[in-house]
C-alpha positions in Angstrom: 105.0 80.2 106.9 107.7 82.6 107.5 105.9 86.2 108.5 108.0 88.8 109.3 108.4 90.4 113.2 105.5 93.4 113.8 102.1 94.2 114.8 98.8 94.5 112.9 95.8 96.2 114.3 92.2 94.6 112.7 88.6 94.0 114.2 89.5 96.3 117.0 92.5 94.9 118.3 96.4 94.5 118.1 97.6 90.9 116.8 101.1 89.7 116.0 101.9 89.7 112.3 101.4 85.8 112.0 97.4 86.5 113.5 96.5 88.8 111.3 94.2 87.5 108.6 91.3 88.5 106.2 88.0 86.3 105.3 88.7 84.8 101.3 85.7 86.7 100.6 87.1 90.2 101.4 86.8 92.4 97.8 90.1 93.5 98.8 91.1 89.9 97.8 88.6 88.8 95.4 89.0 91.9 93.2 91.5 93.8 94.5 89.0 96.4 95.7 90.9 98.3 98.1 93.3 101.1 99.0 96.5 101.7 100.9 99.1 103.9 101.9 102.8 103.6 103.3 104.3 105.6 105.7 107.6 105.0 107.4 109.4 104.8 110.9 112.9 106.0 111.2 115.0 106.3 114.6 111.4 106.1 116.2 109.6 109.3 114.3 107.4 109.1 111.1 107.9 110.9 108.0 105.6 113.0 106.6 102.8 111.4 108.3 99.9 113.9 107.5 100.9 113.6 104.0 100.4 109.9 103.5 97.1 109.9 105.6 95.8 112.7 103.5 96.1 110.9 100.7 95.2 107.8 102.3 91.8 109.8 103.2 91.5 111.1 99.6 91.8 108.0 97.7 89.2 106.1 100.4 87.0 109.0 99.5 87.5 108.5 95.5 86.9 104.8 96.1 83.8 105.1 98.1 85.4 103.6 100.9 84.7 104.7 104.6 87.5 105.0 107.4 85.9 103.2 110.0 87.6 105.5 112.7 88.6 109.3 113.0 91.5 110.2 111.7 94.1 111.0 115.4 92.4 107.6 116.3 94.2 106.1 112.8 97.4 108.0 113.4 97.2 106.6 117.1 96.5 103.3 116.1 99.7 103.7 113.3 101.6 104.2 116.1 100.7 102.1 118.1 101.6 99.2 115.9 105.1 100.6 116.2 105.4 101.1 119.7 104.1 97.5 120.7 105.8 96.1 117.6 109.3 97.7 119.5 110.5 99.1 115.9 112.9 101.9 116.0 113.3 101.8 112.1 109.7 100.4 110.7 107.3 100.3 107.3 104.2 101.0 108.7 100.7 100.3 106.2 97.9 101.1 106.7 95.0 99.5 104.7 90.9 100.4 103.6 89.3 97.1 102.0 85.8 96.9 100.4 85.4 94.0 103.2 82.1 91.7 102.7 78.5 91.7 102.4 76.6 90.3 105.3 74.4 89.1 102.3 77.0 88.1 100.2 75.6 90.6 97.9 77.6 91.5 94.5 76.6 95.3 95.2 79.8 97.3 96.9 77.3 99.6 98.5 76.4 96.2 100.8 80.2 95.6 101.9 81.3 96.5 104.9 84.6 98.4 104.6 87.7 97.2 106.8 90.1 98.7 108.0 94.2 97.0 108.4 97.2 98.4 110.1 100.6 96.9 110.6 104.2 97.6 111.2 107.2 95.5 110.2 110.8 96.4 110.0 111.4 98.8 107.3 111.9 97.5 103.9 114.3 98.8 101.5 114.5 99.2 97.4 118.2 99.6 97.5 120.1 99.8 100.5 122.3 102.4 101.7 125.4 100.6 101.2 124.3 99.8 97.8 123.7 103.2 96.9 126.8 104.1 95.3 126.9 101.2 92.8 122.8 102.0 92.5 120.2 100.6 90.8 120.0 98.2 87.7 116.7 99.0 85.8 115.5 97.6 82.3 112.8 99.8 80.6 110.1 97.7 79.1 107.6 97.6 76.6 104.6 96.7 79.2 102.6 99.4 79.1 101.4 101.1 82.9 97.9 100.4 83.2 96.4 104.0 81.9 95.0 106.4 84.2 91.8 106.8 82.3 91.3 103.0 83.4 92.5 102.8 86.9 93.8 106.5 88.4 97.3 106.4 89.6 96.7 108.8 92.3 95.2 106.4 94.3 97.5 103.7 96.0 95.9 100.5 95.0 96.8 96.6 94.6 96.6 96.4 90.5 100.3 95.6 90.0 100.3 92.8 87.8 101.5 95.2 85.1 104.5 96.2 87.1 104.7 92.3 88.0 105.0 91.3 84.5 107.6 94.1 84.2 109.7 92.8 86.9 109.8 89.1 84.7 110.8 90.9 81.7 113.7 92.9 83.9 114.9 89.4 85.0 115.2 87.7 81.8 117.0 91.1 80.5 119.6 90.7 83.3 118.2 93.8 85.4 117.0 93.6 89.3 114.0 96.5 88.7 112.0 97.8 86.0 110.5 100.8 84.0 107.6 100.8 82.6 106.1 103.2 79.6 103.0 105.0 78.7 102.3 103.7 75.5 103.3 107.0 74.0 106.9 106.5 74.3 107.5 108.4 77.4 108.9 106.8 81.0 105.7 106.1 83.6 107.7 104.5 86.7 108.1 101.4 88.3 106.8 98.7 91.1 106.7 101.3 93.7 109.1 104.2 93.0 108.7 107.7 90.5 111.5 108.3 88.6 113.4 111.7 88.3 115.7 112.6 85.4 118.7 115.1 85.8 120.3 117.2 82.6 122.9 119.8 82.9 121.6 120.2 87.1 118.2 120.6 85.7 115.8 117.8 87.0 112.4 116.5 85.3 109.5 114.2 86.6 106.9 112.4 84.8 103.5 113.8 86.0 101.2 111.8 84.2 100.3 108.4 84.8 101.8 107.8 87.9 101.1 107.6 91.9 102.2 111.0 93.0 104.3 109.9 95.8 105.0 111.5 98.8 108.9 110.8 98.4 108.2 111.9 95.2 107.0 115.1 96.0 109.7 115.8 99.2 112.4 115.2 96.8 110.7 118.2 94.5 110.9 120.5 97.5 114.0 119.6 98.4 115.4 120.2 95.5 113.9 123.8 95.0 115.1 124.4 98.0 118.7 123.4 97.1 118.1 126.1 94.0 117.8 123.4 91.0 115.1 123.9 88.7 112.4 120.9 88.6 109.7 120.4 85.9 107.0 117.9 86.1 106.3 116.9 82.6 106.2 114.0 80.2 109.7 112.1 80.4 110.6 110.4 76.9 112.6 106.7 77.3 115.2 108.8 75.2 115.3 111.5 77.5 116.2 109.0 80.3 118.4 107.2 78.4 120.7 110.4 77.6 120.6 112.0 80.9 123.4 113.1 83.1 122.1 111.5 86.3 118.8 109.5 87.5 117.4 108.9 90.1 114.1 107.0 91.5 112.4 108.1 94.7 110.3 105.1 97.2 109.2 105.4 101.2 111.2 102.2 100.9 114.4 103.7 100.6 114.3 107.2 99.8 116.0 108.8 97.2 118.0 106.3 95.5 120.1 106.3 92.2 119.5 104.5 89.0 123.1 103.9 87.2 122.2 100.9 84.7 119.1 101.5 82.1 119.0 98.1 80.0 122.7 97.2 80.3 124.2 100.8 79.7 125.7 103.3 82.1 123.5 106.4 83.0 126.5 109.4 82.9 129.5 107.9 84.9 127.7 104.5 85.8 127.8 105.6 89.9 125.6 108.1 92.0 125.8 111.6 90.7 126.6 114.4 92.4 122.9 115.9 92.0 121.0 112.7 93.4 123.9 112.8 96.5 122.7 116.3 97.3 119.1 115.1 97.3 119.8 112.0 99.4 121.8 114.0 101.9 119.1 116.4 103.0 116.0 113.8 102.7 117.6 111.9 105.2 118.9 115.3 107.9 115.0 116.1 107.4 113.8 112.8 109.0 115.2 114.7 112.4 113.1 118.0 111.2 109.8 118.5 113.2 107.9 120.2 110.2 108.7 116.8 108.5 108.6 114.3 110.8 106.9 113.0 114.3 107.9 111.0 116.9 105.9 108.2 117.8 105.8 108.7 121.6 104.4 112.5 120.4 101.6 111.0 118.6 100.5 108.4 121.1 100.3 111.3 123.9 99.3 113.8 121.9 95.8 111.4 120.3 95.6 109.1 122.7 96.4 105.8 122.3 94.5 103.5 120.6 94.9 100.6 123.6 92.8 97.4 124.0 
């Protein structure tokens, strides 16, 4: 089985990629009884790394779930995956499973919760040099599991929604996929949020959807820049008629979407809005308010070493 080159961390020690493995009876694979979060390595320093742990921290919390270890000992052991995994450029998960019962009990209060870390070479939605032809995205009927079912806010597994999306994008002649609300407005897609641009004014949907980190550095970026940015409900017709779009993913960034079902979005290449954005994301992976070397983090907590 082809596994890609890295390093997981699990049961208290670092393992090559191909090592790492979970019992069948894990929730986290029976039911899909788990969280996550994604943070990524670029020229050797994570982005935003307090913001994906926080939210990694919160939705364990909402789940029930309990960390296992401290937090500077899960940001040392996050980096430490990178450092022996000898990534300069790296997609780094980390993972909270229900785990098993000793009993085998059906009660989730009996499981014992494990934890899973692992870096592998970064992974990308749309590559740079793609990024001027963008994106090709079909909007489908599938409707995003609600939030009143399953909340968006926290990462989790349940993506056979977005799955089935991805097959209807195929047979519709599209590489990615929308999906909707069931109240005709835009939710967002297998995972990136989605941003809408009219007349230099930008719009995010803000219901629904995983409130992404990427998501929400692209906001302050853009206030930054001086455009205006509302998080509201998006209509499919909205998206259809805007001037520019864009979706934002730790796996890639800010990245444009020129093709909704077959049709140009404004000129059919990257706007001059979304090229702004993508321009300072990227200088802000240097900035120390916004990003952390890895060496920093392994002095600075301690590393996590077996």
């Amino acid at each position: 089985m082809a596994v890609p080159h890295g390093v997981a961390y699990l049961d208290d020690r670092f393992v090559p990629m191909d090592e790492a493995k979970i019992s069948v009876l894990d929730w986290g694979f029976l039911r899909s009884d788990a969280t996550y979060d994604v943070v990524h390595v670029w020229k050797g320093r994570f982005f935003r790394l307090d913001r994906h742990v926080d939210r990694f921290l919160a939705s364990a919390k909402r789940l029930h779930l309990t960390l296992p270890v401290p937090r500077d000992r899960l940001e040392a052991i996050l980096a430490e995956c990178v450092e022996r995994s000898g990534l300069e450029d790296a997609y780094v998960e980390m993972v909270l499973t229900r785990g098993t019962s000793p009993t085998f009990s059906r009660d989730p209060r009996d499981a014992i919760n494990k934890l899973i870390c692992f870096a592998i070479p970064f992974s990308w939605v749309l590559r740079p040099e793609a990024r001027e032809a963008g994106l090709s995205v079909h909007v489908s009927d599938i409707v995003r599991i609600p939030p009143d079912s399953v909340d968006p806010r926290i990462k989790n597994y349940h993506w056979l929604d977005l799955v089935m999306g991805l097959y209807d994008a195929y047979e519709h002649g599209a590489a990615n996929v929308v999906l909707q609300d069931g109240a005709g407005n835009v939710a967002e897609g297998p995972g990136f949020n989605l941003f809408v641009v009219k007349d230099r004014r930008i719009a995010t949907p803000d219901r629904g959807v995983l409130e992404g980190i990427t998501r929400r550095s692209a906001i302050e970026i853009a206030r930054d820049l001086g455009f205006a940015v509302a998080e509201r409900a998006v209509s499919v017709e909205e998206m259809r008629s805007a001037d520019e779009v864009f979706a934002t993913s730790t796996a890639g960034g800010i990245m444009p979407i020129t093709t909704l079902d077959s049709t140009p979005v404004g000129s059919g290449r990257m706007g001059p809005v979304t090229a702004a954005l993508i321009e300072d994301y990227w200088a802000r992976h240097t900035d120390p308010d916004w990003s952390r070397g890895v060496s920093d983090i392994l002095a600075g907590c301690g590393a996590a070493r077996d």
